[in-house]
Phi, psi and omega in degrees: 000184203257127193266128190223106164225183181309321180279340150340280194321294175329297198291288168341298171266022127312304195291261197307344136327282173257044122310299205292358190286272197317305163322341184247305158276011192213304184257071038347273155353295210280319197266358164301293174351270173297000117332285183296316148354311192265314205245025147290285196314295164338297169293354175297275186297337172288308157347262183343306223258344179282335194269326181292306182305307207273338175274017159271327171307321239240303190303315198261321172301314185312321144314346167250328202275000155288309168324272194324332179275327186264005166237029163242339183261352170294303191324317162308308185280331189283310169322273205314318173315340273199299207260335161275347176290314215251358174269313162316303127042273178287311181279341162288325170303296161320289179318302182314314178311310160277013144268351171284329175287327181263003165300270164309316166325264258268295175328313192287340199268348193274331181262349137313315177315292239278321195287307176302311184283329166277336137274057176230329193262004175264331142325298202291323153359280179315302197300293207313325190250016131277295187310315186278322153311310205305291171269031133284306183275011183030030169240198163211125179275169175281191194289318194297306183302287191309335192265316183300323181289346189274312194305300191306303173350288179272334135355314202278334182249130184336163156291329212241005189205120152250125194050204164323332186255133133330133198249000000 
């Protein structure tokens, strides 16, 4: 059975004693503690989810402005392809030119040539068929008679053919 005497009563109130002992100094304390602990952790993870958003952020401006750095350096390389293409261009156009030029050059000196030489070989012409009229006729007529008779001669023959050969 159950003895019921006076250190019952005592112990009882020993015990709620230090209950309100332990209740005032130790789970006070103890559940402060641990508040700030959950609400240290809590901030924490709010911090962490802020810190995420913004290295999300962080992430998406780096991303456009790399877009953005590669299609201003495509513009840059479609320039330069551009300008060197319209620089070849230019310069094949030149090149064409002076050859065109030296080209007409080259035409005009050659018929400079084809002109000089055929009046050099319509001199040499004149002298041979004097000289060979001459002794054929066995005279010599005067200057005046000879250069005429030379004039009609070649006069008689075409421009562009003296005898057989072409000029």
């Amino acid at each position: 059975m159950l003895d019921i005497n006076s250190t019952f009563f005592v112990q009882i109130l020993n015990f709620l004693v230090l209950l309100l002992v332990l209740k005032k100094f130790a789970w006070g304390p103890l559940l402060a503690t641990l508040h700030a602990r959950t609400e240290k952790i809590e901030n924490n993870i709010r911090m962490a989810d802020e810190d995420r958003a913004q290295a999300a952020e962080m992430k998406k401006e780096y991303e456009a402005k790399l877009a953005d750095a590669r299609s201003k350096a495509q513009e840059i390389m479609d320039a330069a392809n551009q300008r060197a293409a319209e620089d070849t261009k230019a310069q094949k156009e030149s090149t064409r030119l002076e050859v065109e030029k030296m080209k007409e050059t080259a035409k005009a000196q050659i018929q400079m040539e084809r002109d000089e030489a055929a009046k050099q070989m319509k001199g040499q012409m004149v002298s041979l068929s004097l000289a060979a009229a001459a002794k054929l006729m066995g005279r010599k007529m005067d200057d005046a008679a000879d250069e005429q008779l030379v004039a009609e001669f070649i006069d008689g023959l075409t421009k562009d053919k003296i005898g057989d050969l072409s000029c």
